[in-house]
C-alpha beads as a LAMMPS data file, in Angstrom:
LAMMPS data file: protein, C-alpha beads

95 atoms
94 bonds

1 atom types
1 bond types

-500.0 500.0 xlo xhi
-500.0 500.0 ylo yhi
-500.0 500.0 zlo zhi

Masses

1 110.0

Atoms # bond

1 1 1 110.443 234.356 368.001
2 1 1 108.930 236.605 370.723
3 1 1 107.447 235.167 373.592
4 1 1 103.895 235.078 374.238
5 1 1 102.709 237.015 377.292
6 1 1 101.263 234.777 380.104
7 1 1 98.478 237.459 381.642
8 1 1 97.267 235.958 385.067
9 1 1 93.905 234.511 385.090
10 1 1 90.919 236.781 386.252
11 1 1 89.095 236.294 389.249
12 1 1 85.523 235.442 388.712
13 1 1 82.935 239.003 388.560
14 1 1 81.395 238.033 391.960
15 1 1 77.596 237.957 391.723
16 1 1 75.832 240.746 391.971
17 1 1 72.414 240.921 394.199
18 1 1 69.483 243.063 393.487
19 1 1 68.902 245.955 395.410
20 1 1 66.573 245.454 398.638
21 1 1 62.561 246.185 398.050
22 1 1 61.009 248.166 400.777
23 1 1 57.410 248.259 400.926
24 1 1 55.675 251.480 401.810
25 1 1 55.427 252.393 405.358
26 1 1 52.621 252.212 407.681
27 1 1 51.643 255.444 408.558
28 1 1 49.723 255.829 411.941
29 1 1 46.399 257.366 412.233
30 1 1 46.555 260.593 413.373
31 1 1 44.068 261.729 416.526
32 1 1 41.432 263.760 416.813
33 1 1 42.535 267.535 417.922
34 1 1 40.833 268.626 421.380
35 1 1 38.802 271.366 421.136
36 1 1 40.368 274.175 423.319
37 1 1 38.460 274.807 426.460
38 1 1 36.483 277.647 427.153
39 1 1 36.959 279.924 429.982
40 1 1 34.187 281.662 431.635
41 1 1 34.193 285.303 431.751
42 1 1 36.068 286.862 434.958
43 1 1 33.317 289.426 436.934
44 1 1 35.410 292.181 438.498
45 1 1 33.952 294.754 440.750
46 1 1 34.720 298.363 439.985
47 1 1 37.242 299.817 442.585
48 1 1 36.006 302.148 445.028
49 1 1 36.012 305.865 444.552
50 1 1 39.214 307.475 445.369
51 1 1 38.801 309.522 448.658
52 1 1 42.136 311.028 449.930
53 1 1 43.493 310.460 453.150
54 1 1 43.802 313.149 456.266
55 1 1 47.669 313.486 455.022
56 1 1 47.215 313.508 451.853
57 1 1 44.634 316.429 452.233
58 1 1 47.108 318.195 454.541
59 1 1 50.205 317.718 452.309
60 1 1 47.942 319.255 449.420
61 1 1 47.008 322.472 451.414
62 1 1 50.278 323.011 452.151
63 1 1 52.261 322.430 449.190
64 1 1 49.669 322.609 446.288
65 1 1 49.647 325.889 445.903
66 1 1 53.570 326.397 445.751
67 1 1 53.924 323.305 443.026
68 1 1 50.894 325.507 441.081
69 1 1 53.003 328.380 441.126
70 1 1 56.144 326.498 440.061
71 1 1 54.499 324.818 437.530
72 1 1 52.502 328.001 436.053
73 1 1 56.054 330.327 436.577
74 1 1 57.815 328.000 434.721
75 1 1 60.836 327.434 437.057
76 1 1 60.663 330.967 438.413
77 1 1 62.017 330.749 442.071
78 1 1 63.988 326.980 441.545
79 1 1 67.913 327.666 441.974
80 1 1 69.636 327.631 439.021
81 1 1 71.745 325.148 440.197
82 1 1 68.767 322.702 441.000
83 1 1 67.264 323.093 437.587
84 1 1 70.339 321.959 436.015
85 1 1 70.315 318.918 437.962
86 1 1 67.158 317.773 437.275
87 1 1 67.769 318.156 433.376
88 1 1 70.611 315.793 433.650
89 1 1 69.303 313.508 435.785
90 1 1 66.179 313.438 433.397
91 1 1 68.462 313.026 430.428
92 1 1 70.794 310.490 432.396
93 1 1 67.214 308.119 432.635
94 1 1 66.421 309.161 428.887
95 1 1 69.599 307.783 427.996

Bonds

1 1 1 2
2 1 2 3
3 1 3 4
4 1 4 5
5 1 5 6
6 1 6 7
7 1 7 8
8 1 8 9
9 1 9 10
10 1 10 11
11 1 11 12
12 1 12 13
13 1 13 14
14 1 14 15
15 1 15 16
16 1 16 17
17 1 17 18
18 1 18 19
19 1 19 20
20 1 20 21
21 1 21 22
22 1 22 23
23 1 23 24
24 1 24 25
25 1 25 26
26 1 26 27
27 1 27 28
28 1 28 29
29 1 29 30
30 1 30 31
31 1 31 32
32 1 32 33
33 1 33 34
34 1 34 35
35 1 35 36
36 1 36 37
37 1 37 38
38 1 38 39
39 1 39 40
40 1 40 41
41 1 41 42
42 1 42 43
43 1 43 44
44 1 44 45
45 1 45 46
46 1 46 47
47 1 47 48
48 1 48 49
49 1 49 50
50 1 50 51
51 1 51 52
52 1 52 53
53 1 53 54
54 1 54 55
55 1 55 56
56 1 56 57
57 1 57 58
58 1 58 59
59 1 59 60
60 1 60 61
61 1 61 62
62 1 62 63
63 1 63 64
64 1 64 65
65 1 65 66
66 1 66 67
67 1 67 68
68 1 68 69
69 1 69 70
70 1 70 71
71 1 71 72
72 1 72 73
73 1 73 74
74 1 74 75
75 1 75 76
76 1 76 77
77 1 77 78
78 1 78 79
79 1 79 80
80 1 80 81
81 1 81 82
82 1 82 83
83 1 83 84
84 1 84 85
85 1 85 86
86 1 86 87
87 1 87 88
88 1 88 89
89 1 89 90
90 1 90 91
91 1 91 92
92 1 92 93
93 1 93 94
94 1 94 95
């Protein structure tokens, strides 16, 4: 005769609980937005008219002229060597 298998008892299912309940949450009310507040216009006074000092009137007579004729020759009359500087130093700053 074969013997009969003895399996060992099970252990009880433990109990099972229902899942919590939450109720819905209170929402606070939400305040009232401040309006923004309003700034009054800023009055500025125009600026005086420009009038150039003594120096400045000097420099000009002396040295207006020659920066015209610089300007309208193109160059003319600026060492080579000077023109060449200020292209690289104005492509150094473009760069």
């Amino acid at each position: 005769e074969a013997p009969t298998p003895v399996a060992p008892e099970l252990a009880p299912a433990p109990e099972v609980t229902p899942p919590p309940t939450f109720e819905a949450p209170v929402v606070p009310t939400i305040p009232e937005v401040t309006p923004a507040p309003t700034i009054p216009a800023i009055e500025v006074a125009p600026a005086p008219e420009y009038a150039p000092t003594e120096e400045e009137k000097a420099w000009a007579e002396m040295y207006g002229g020659t920066i015209a004729d610089i300007i309208k020759a193109r160059g003319e009359g600026i060492p080579e060597e000077t023109i060449n500087l200020m292209i690289r130093r104005q492509s150094q700053m473009l760069t």
